[in-house]
C-alpha positions as a Python dict, from the first residue, in 0.01 Angstrom:
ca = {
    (1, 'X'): (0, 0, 0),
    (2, 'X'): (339, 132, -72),
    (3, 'X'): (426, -130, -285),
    (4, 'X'): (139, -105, -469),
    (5, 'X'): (134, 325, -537),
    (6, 'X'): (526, 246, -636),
    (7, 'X'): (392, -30, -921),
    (8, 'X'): (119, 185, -1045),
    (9, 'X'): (272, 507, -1107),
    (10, 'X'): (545, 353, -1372),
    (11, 'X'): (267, 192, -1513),
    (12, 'X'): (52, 514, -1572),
    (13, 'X'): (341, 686, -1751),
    (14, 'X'): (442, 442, -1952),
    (15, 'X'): (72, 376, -2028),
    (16, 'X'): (58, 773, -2096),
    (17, 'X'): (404, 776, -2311),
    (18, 'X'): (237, 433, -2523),
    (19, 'X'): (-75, 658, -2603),
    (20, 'X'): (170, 1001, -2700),
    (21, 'X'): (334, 769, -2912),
    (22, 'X'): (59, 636, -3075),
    (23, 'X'): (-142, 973, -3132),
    (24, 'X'): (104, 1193, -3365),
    (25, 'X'): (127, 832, -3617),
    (26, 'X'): (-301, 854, -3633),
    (27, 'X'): (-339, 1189, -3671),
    (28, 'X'): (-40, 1271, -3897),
    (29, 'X'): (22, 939, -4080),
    (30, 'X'): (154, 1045, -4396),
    (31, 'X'): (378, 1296, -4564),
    (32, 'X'): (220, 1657, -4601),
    (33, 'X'): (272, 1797, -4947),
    (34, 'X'): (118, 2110, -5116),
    (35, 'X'): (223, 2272, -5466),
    (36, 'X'): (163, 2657, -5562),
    (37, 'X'): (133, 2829, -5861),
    (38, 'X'): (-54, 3150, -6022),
    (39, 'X'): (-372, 3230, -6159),
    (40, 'X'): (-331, 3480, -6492),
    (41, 'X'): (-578, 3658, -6683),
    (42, 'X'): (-780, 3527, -6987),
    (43, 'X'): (-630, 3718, -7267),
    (44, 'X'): (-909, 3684, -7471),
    (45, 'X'): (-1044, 3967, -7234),
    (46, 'X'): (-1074, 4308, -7376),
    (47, 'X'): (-808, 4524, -7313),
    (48, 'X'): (-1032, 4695, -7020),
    (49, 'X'): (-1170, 4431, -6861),
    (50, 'X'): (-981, 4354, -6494),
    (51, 'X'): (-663, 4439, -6622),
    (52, 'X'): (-469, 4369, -6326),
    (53, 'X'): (-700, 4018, -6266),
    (54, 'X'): (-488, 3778, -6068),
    (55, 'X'): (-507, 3512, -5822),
    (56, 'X'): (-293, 3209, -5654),
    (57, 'X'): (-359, 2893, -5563),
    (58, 'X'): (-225, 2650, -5273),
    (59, 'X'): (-318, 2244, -5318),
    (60, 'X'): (-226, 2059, -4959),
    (61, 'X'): (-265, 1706, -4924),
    (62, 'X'): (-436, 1588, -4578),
    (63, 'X'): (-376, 1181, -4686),
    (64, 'X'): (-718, 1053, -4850),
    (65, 'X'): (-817, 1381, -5014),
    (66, 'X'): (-635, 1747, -5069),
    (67, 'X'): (-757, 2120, -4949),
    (68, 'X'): (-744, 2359, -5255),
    (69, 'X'): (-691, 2750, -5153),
    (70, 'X'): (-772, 3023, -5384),
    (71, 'X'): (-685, 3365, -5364),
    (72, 'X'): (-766, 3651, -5625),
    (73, 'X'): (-708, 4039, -5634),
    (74, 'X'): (-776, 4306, -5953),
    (75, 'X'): (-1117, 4134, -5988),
    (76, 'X'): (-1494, 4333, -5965),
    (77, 'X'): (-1578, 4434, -5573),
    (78, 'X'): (-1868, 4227, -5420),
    (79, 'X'): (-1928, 3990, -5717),
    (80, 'X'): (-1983, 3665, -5754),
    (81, 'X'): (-1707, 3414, -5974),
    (82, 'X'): (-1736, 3000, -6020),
    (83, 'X'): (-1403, 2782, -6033),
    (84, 'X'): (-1407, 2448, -6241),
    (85, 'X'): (-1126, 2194, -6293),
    (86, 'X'): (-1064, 2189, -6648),
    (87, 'X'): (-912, 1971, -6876),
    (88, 'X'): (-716, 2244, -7073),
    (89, 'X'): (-746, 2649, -6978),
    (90, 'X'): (-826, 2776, -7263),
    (91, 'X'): (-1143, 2745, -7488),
    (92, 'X'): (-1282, 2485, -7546),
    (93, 'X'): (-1183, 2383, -7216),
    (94, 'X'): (-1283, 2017, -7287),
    (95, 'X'): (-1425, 1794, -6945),
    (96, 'X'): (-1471, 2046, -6674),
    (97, 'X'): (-1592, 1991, -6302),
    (98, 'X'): (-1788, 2272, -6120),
    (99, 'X'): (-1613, 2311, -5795),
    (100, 'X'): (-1769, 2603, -5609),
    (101, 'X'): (-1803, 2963, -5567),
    (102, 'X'): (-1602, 3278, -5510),
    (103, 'X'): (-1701, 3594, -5330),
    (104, 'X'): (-1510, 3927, -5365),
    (105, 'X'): (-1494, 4199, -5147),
    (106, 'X'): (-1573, 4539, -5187),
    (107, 'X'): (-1167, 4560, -5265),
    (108, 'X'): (-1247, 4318, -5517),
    (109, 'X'): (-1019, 4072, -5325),
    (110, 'X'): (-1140, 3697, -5255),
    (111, 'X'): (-1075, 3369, -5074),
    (112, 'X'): (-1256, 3054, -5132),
    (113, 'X'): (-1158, 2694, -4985),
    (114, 'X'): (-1274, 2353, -5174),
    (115, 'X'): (-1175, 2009, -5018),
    (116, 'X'): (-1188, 1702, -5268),
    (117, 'X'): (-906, 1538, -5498),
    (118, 'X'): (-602, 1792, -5658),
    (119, 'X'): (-374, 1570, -5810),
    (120, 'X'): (-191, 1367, -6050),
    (121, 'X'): (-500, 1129, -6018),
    (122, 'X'): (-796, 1370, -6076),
    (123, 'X'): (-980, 1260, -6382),
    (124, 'X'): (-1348, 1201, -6521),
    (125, 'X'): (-1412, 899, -6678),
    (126, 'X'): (-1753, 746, -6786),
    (127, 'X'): (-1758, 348, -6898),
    (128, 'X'): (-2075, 348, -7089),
    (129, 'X'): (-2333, 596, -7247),
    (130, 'X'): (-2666, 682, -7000),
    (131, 'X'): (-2941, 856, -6953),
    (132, 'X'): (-2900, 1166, -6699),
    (133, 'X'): (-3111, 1410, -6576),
    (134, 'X'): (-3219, 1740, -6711),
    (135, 'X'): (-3241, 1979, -6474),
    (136, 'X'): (-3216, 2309, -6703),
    (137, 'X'): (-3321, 2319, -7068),
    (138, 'X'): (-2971, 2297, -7172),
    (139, 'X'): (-2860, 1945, -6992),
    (140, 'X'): (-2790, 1674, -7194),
    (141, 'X'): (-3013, 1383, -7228),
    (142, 'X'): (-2722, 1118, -7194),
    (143, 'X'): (-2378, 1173, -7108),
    (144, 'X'): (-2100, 1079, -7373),
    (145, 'X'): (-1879, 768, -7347),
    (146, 'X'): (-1564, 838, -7278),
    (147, 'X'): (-1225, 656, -7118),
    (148, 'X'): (-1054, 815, -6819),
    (149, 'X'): (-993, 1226, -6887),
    (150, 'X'): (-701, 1396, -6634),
    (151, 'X'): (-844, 1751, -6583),
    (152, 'X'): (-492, 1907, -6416),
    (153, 'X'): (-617, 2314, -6502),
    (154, 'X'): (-836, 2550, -6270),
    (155, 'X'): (-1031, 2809, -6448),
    (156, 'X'): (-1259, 3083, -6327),
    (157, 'X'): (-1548, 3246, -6491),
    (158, 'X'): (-1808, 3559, -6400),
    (159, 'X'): (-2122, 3407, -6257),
    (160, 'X'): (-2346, 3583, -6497),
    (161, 'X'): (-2310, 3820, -6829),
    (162, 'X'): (-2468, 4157, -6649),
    (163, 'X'): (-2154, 4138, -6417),
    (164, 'X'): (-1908, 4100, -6713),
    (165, 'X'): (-2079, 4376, -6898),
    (166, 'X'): (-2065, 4623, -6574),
    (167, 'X'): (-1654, 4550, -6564),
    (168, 'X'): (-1653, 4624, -6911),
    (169, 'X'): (-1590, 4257, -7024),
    (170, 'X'): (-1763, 4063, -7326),
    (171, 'X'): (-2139, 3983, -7211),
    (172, 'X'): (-2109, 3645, -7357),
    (173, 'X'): (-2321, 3359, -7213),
    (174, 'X'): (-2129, 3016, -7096),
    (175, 'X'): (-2221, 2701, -6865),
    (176, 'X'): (-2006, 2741, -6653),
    (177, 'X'): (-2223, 2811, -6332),
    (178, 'X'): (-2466, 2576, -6148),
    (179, 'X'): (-2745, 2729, -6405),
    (180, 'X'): (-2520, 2690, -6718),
    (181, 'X'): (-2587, 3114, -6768),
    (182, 'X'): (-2236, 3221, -6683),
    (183, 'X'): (-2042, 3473, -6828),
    (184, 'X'): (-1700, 3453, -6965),
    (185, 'X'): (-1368, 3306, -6819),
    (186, 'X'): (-1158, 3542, -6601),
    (187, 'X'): (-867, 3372, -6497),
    (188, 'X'): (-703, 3000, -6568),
    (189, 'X'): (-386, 2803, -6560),
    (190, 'X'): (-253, 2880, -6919),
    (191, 'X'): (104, 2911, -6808),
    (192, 'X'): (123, 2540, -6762),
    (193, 'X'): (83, 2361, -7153),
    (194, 'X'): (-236, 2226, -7206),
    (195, 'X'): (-116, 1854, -7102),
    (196, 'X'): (88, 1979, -6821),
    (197, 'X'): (-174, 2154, -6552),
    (198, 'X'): (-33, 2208, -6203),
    (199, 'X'): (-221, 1979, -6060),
    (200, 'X'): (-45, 1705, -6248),
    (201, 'X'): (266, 1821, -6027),
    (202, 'X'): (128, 1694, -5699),
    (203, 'X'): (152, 1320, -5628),
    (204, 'X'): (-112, 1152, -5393),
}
């Protein structure tokens, strides 16, 4: 019996030490990297609309996909904003992906998380013309041909008119919401060149 508690205890641990060893290279298999950078005001605002509008943004990779966190201050309390990833930040935007939505506080501070792809590879591409489905008077019919489109900016818009007009903004009516009745751009990436959007700075 002695013999055989003195065998079997060396071969727990090293059993125990084999499994250790094998965890951290599963769970963390590849090389965490994340890129900053800021969130400035649309300056085609009027002069009194959020003038101290800001935000950042953090991109992390987790291996097959990245976690985007946005951050924004200076923007109207308890109101509602939509983030796309946009080919270039400024109008007319070109291909643009609806991401999600962002909440403020009544300090007209907000946090929203997305988790999808943030990097030198995110693009929109469609191979051939098709029919697609209209959901709201103003959806296409078909969606336009088009080779592979990198869309490296972030952009964020009011989620309707009525809120621009109550933070003394342009009431203007855009897409850019899961209605297409948005109002106008807030904040974007227009510190990077239109070619050049962060994203494009993290590799996968």
């Amino acid at each position: 019996m002695k013999a055989s508690k003195t065998y079997l205890l060396p071969a727990t641990i090293l059993g125990l030490l084999g499994l250790t060893a094998w965890m951290p290279a599963q769970a963390g298999g590849y090389d965490e990297q994340q890129i900053r950078f800021p969130l400035t005001r649309q300056p085609l605002l009027n002069e009194g609309c959020l003038p101290k509008a800001s935000g950042t943004v953090k991109v992390r990779s987790i291996g097959n996909a990245e976690i985007m966190d946005v951050r924004v201050a200076g923007l109207s309390p308890n109101t509602e904003y939509d983030l796309f990833i946009i080919q270039v930040p400024n109008p007319p935007f070109g291909m643009s992906w609806y991401q999600g939505d962002l909440q403020t506080k009544r300090n007209g501070v907000g946090h929203a998380r997305f988790i999808g792809r943030f990097n030198k590879e995110t693009f929109i591409v469609a191979p051939g013309s098709t029919v697609a489905p209209q959901i709201h008077d103003s959806d296409a019919d078909e969606n336009p041909q088009t080779g592979p489109i990198h869309t490296y900016h972030v952009g964020i818009w009011f989620n309707s008119p009525e809120d621009a007009v109550k933070a003394g903004c342009q009431g203007i009516t855009t897409p850019f919401n899961g209605e297409h009745n948005a109002g106008i751009q807030v904040l974007n990436t227009a510190t990077f060149p239109d070619e050049e959007g962060p994203l494009l700075e993290l590799e996968p």
